[in-house]
Each structure stands twice: as structure tokens, then as C-alpha cells.
C-alpha positions in Angstrom: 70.9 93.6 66.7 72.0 97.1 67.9 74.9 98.6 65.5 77.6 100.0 67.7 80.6 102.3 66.8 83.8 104.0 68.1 84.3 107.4 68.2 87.8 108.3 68.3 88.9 111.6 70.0 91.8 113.4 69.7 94.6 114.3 72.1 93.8 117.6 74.6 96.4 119.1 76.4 95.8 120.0 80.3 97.6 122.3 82.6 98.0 120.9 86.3 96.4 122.4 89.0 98.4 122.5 92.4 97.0 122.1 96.0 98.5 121.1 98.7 96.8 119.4 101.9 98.3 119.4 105.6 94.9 118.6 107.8 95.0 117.6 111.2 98.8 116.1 111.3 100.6 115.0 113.9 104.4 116.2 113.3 105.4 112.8 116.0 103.7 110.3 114.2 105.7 108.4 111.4 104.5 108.0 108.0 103.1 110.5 105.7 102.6 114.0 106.7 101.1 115.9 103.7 99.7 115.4 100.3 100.3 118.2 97.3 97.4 117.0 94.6 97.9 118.0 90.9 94.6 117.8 88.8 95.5 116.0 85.5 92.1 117.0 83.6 88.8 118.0 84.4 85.8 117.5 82.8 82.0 116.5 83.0 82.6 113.0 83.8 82.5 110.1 86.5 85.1 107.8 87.0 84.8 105.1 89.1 87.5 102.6 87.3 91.3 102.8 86.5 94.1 100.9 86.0 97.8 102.0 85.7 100.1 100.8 82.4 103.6 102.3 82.9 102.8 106.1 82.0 99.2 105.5 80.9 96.4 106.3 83.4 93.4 103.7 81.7 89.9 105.1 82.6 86.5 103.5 82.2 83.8 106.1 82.5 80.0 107.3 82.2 78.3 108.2 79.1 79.9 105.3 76.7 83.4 107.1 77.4 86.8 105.4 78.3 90.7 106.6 77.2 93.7 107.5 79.6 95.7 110.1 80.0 99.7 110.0 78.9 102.0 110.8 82.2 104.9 111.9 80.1 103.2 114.0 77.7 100.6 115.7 79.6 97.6 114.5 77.5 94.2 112.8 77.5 93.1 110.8 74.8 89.4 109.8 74.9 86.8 107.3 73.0 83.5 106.7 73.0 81.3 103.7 72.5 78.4 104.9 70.9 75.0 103.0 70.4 71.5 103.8 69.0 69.7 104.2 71.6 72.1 103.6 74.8 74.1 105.1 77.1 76.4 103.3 78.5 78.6 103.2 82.1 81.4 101.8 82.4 82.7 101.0 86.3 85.1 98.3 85.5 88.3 98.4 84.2 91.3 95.1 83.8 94.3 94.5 81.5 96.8 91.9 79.9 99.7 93.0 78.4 98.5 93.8 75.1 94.7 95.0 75.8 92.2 96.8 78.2 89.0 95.8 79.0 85.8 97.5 80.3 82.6 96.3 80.8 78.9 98.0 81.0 77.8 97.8 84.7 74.1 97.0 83.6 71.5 95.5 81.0 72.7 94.7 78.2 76.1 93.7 80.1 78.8 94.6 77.5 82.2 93.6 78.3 84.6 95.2 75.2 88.3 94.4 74.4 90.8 97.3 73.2 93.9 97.1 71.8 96.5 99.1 73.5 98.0 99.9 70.3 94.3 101.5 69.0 93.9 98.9 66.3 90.7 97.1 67.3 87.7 97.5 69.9 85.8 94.3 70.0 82.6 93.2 72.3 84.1 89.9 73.7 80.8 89.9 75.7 77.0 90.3 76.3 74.4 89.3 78.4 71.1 90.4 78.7 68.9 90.5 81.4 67.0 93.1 83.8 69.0 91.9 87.0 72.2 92.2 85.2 74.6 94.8 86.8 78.2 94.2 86.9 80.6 95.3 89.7 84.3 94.5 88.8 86.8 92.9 86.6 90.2 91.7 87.2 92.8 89.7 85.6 95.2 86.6 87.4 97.6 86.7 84.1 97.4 87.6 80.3 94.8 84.4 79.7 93.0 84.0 82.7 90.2 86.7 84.5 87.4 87.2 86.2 84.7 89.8 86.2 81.5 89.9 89.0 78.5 91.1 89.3 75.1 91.2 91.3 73.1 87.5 91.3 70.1 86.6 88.9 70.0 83.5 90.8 70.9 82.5 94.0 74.4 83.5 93.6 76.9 86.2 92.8 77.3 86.8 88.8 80.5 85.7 87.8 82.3 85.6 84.4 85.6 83.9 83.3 88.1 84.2 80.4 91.0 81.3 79.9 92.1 82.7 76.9 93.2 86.0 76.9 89.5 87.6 77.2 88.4 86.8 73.8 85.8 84.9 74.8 83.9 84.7 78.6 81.5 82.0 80.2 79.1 82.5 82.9 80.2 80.0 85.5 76.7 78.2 86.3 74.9 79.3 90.1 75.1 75.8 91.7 78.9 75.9 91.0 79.4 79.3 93.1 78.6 79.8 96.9 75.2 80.8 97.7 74.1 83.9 98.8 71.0 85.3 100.9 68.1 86.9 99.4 69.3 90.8 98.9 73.1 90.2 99.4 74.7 91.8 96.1 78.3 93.8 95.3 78.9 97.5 94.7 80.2 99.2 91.8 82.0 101.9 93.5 85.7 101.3 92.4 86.0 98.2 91.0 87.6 96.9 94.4 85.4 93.9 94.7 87.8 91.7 93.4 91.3 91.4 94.3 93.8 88.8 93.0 97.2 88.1 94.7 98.9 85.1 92.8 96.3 82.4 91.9 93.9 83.4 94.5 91.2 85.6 94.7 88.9 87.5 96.9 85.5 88.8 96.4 83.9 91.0 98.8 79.5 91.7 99.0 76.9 93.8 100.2 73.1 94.5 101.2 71.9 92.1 103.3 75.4 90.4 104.1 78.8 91.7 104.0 80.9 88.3 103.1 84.2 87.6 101.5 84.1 84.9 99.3 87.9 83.2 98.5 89.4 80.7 95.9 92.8 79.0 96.2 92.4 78.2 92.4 91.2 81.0 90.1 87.5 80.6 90.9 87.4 76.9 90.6 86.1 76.3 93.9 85.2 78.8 96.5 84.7 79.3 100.7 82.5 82.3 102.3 84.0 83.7 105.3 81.6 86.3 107.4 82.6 89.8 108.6 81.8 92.0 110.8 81.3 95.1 108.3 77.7 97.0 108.8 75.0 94.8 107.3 71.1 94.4 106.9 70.4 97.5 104.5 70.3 97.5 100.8 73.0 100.3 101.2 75.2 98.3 103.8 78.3 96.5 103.8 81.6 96.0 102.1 82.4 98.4 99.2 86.1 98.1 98.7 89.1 96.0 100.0 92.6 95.2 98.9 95.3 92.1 100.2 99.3 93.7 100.5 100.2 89.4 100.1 98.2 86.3 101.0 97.7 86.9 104.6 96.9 91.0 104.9 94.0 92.6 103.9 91.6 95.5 104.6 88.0 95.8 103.9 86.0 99.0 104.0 82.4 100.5 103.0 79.9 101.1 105.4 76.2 102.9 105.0 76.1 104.7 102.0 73.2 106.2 102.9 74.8 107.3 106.4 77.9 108.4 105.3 79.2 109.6 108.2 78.4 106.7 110.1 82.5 105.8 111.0 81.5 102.4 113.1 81.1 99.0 111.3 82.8 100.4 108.5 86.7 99.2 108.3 88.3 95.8 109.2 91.6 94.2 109.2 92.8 90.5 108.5 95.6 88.8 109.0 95.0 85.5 108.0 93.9 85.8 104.3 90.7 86.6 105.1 89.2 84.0 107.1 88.8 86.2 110.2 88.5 89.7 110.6 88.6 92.6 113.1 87.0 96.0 113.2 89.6 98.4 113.7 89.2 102.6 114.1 85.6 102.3 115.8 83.6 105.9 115.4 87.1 106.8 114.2 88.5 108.1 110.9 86.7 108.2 107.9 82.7 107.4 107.3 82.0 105.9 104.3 84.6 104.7 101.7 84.7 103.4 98.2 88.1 102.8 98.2 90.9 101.5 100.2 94.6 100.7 98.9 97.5 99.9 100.8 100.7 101.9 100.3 103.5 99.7 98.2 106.4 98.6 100.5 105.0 99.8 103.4 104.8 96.2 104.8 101.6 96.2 104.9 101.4 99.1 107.8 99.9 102.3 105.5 96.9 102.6 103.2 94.8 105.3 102.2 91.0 105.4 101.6 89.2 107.8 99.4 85.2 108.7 100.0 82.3 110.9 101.3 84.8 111.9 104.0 87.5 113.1 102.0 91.0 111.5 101.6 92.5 109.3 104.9 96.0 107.8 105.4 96.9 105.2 107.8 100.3 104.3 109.1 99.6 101.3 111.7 97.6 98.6 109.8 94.2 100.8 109.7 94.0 100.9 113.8 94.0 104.7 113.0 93.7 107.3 110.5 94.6 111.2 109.8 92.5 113.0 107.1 95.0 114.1 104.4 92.9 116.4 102.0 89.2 117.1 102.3 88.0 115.9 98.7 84.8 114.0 99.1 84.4 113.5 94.6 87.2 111.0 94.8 86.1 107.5 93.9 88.7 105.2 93.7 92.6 105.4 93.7 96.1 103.3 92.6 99.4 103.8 93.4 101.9 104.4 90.9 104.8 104.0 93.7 104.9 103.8 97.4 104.4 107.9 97.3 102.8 108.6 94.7 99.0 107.5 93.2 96.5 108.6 91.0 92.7 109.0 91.9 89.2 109.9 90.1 85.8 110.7 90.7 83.5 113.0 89.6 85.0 115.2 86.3 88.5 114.7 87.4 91.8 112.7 87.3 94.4 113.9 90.1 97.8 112.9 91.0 98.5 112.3 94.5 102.0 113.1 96.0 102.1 111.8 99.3 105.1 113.9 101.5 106.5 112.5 104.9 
């Protein structure tokens, strides 16, 4: 058995740095016109997962590291998960009221639980296997959550917890929708899985780019098709979000072709049964992350990637590049003008200006 242990670190304080963006805007179109972005730390780190917990800024990282970063006092506080021999990476990131959980994106899977309050960090999970690579985690309510990952067998990986995320079961492949031979999930944001309610939506890759839905917190499933770019390992859907039961966006593309700004973005209307390509050879390449705007009706959302950072004010039919930054990963709002984002050795705030 491997011995694991935490390394606490202690509380750094960081001086913003100010930029502000005005690229390519159109002074007659409604919506957001500029973006002033305030660096929160920087360091030699990836990000690809966070959450927001009133004025903490969670973050699961690379090299066994997760912690956030206190709004109101200006200050990160960071941990480690050490091991003997391992490294670990950690791209997924969910929360109850009273803990956060991150889980290790490949073999050995290891999903931890931490107290909010610092006083315990526990592995509530492990599996071991050389497929094993984990994608995203997400919680419907403080018992119930789901985590997913690539498939062993002939299905997508998933995990649940009913009780609070002290303990997870594998839900067994002929239970779960099958998939085709090199159709998997991407770790890029932990945007694979978003929950509205009791229902949830699951978004894949590769081979085929499907959304898979449940009514009933992954008790039973459908698999709706989409027209995102498919056929290549490095294909398909990376991110998506829902603004209620009926809207949602999915986005991702070639990762290999990151330019490529067809097949990359679509739009439902109908909870994801059908959906339509919208900005065709328009807007941004590819994304790893797309959020809609809070009380925007659904009309705005913002995508971070390889093209830098995009804003949308009609539904995602088309898109203004607000701020060149390509290191952004993935992104939250913290209110409908203001979100945090992280990449690669950085946390920024993001203050969207009409």
C-alpha cells in the first residue's frame, strides 16, 4: 500500500496585476464591451479545475497540488498530496457544503475528500487500472454526485456517491449507454458534466461527439448525437454548460487544429436532444471552456481557449474576441460581470465592462 501525506502550506500574499482588453468591439452592439483582467497569483502551475465558495476560489492542480485563493484577503493557501513515488494531477474539482473534492485524472484514480474547515483530507476513492483516466466531477446536492471518466469497457466510466461522498461505486457498463470503439471525454475543464436540478448531461469525444442525459441522477440514461467535429482521437466535444433545462451550448473542436473555427460550437434549445451549429468559420477555434453569463437569459456566454478569451451576446450565433490570452483553461462566474479563470501558472479575475 502506498503511504500518502499532506503537506500544508502557508498563506502568500499577491499583488494584482491590471490589464485591460478592448479587441475588435463593436460600440453598436449590446452586451459587454471590454474586459479589465486582474492576475490573482502566478506561479508554475496548471489549472484546469475550479469551483467558487462565496470568497474562496477552490483549485485542483498538477503536481499533487490543490488550495484556493481568499477574495477578501488577497491570499493563496496551498496543499499538497504527496506520495512515494507519484505525481499526481488533479483536473477535477466538486463541493457540498462542508467539503471539496478532487480526484486524480489517471492510474491509480484517487478521488480525496477535504474539509473546508482544514480538519481532515481523506481518500474516499481508488481504482486501479491502466485505462483509468478521469474527466470530471460534479455534485446534484450535499449527498448525491457523480464523477466520469474514459471507458475500460464498452462504456463511459462513471462513479456515484449517495452519501455525501464518503464513499463512491462504479456503476457497472451494461447499466450505462454504450459507446463506440475510441469515443472517450476530455479533461480540459471539468465541463463534461453539467447538472441543472436532478438532471444531468455528459458530453464525449474521439470518435463520437454525444451527449448522454438522465432525468434521474444517472439512473437511467439517453444518447443524443451532435454535430460537433468527430472521427479523430483529438475531436469533438470539450466543454458545455445548460443556463436551465432547455438551453445549452457545447463547444471543443480539433485540438490538434486549433484554429479550425467550423464544427466546433452548437446550440440547443430543447435540453439537448437536438442541436445546431452556430458561428460557422466564425469566432473562436478551439475551446476548453464555455459558460454562460448569469442572468443574461441565456443570450451571453464566454469561451476561453487556444484563441484567446470570446464573449457572445445572441445565444453563441456570434462572437467578439475580448482579450487575447490563449493559457486560460477554464472559467466561473462569480456574478453576471464578473468571473474567475485559470490556466497555466495563473488565477485571474475577469471584470467584464459594457
Amino acid at each position: 500500500m502506498r503511504s500518502f501525506f499532506l503537506i500544508s502550506m502557508s498563506f502568500v500574499l499577491f499583488v494584482s496585476c491590471k490589464t485591460v482588453s478592448n479587441i475588435g468591439i463593436d460600440d453598436n452592439n449590446m452586451g459587454f464591451k471590454a474586459v479589465k483582467i486582474d492576475t490573482l497569483f502566478q506561479d508554475k502551475i496548471s489549472i484546469r479545475a475550479i469551483l467558487i465558495d462565496a470568497n474562496k476560489i477552490w483549485y485542483a492542480a498538477d503536481n499533487s497540488r490543490f488550495g484556493f485563493y481568499d477574495l477578501t484577503q488577497n491570499k493563496k493557501k496551498e496543499s499538497i498530496i504527496s506520495n512515494d513515488s507519484l505525481k499526481f494531477e488533479f483536473r477535477s474539482i466538486a463541493q457540498t457544503s462542508e467539503a471539496v473534492f478532487i480526484l486524480n485524472v489517471s492510474n491509480p484514480a484517487l478521488l480525496y475528500k477535504i474539509a473546508k474547515d482544514g480538519s481532515e483530507v481523506r481518500l474516499v476513492y481508488q481504482e486501479n487500472h491502466k485505462k483509468v483516466f478521469y474527466d470530471s466531477m460534479q455534485f446534484w446536492n450535499d449527498k448525491e454526485g457523480i464523477a466520469i471518466g474514459d471507458p475500460i469497457e464498452n462504456s463511459l466510466s462513471v462513479i456515484i456517491t449517495r452519501d455525501g461522498g464518503n464513499s463512491w461505486n462504479k456503476i457497472a457498463s451494461d447499466k450505462l449507454p454504450k459507446i463506440i470503439d475510441g469515443e472517450a471525454a476530455f479533461a480540459a475543464s471539468n465541463t463534461n458534466i453539467v447538472i441543472k436540478g436532478n438532471k444531468t448531461w455528459i458530453v464525449s469525444g474521439g470518435k463520437k461527439a454525444s451527449v448522454f442525459y438522465s432525468s434521474d441522477k444517472a439512473n437511467t440514461w439517453k444518447v443524443y448525437n451532435t454535430p460537433i467535429v468527430q472521427g479523430k482521437t483529438m475531436t469533438g466535444i470539450f466543454t458545455a454548460d445548460f443556463y436551465d433545462s432547455k438551453i445549452g451550448f457545447i463547444a471543443g473542436g480539433n485540438y490538434e487544429l486549433p484554429n479550425q473555427k467550423f464544427g466546433n460550437k452548437a446550440a440547443t434549445t430543447d435540453g439537448g436532444k437536438t442541436w445546431k451549429l452556430q458561428a460557422e468559420s466564425q469566432g473562436f477555434g478551439y475551446a476548453s471552456c464555455v459558460q454562460y453569463v448569469p442572468d443574461s437569459n441565456g443570450k451571453e456566454l464566454v469561451s476561453v481557449g487556444a484563441s484567446g478569451l470570446y464573449y457572445s451576446s445572441d445565444s453563441g450565433k456570434s462572437w467578439r474576441q475580448m482579450a487575447l490570452d490563449s493559457s486560460l483553461f477554464t472559467i466561473r462566474f462569480l456574478d453576471n460581470h464578473t468571473a474567475i479563470a485559470a490556466g497555466k501558472n495563473k488565477i485571474v479575475r475577469v471584470n467584464f465592462k459594457k
